[in-house]
N, C-alpha and C positions, 0 to 999 in steps of 0.2 A: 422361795428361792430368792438368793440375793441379788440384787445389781448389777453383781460385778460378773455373778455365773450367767447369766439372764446374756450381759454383753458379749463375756465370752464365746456362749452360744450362738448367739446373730453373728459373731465374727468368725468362727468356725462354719459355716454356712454360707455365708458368701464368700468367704475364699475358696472353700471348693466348688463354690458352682463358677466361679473366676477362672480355676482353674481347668474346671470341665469343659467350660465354652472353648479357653484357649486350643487343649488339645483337642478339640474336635475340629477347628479351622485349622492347624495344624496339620493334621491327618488327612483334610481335604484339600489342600494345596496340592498344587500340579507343579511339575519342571515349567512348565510351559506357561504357566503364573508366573514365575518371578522375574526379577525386574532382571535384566540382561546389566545392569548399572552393579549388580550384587557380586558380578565373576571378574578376574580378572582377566585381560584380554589373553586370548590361546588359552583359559584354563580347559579347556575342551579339546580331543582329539577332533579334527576332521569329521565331516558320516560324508563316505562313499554315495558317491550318485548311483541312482538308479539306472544305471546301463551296462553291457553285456559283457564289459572287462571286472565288473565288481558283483555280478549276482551270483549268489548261493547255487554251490551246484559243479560251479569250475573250479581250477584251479589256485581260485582267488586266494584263498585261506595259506599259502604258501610265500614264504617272505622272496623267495627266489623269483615269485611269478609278479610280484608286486615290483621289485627293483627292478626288473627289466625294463620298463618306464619310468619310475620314480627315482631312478639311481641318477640317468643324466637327463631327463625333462622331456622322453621321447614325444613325437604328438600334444606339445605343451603340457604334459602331467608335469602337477606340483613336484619341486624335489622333494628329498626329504630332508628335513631337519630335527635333528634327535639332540640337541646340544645337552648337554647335563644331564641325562638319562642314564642310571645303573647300566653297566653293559647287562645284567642278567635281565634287564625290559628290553635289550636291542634283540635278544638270543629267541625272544618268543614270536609267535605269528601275528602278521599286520593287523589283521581284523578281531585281533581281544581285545584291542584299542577303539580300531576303527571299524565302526560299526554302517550298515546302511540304517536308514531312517524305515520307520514302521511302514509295512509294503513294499518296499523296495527290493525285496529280491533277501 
């Protein structure tokens, strides 16, 4: 064999095991790994607290039962702010966005 196939080979061999390791740490990253410095600020909807106006089960899932607080600030509920949003994402239910956090209801 020559040198140059000889090189080829060691270099075909460690690029994929290069690339194996990458996409295995890849693969094993969590949301909850990365740096919060990576989003931009509000690239995230909201998550719903865990308390008895937002668990699964009521009427929560309904945009009509969500404005009755969040339209003028009832009880200090956030308003909302939908600024620049397709109206066909205003037209859908609160919680495809806004999600509770795991457990929560």
């Amino acid at each position: 064999m020559r040198t140059s196939q000889i090189l080829l080979i060691v270099f075909a061999v460690v690029t994929l095991g290069l690339l194996a390791a990458c996409a295995q740490n890849t693969a094993q990253m969590k949301v909850t790994d990365a740096d919060p410095a990576m989003f931009a600020d509000n690239a995230f909807p909201p998550v719903l607290p865990a308390d008895d106006d937002h668990r699964a089960g009521t009427d929560s899932w309904m945009q009509e039962s969500c404005l009755n607080c969040h339209a003028e600030g009832v009880n200090d509920a956030p308003l909302v702010v939908h600024e620049g949003m397709a109206d066909i994402l205003l037209d859908g239910k609160c919680r495809t966005c806004h999600t509770t956090s795991a457990g929560n209801g």
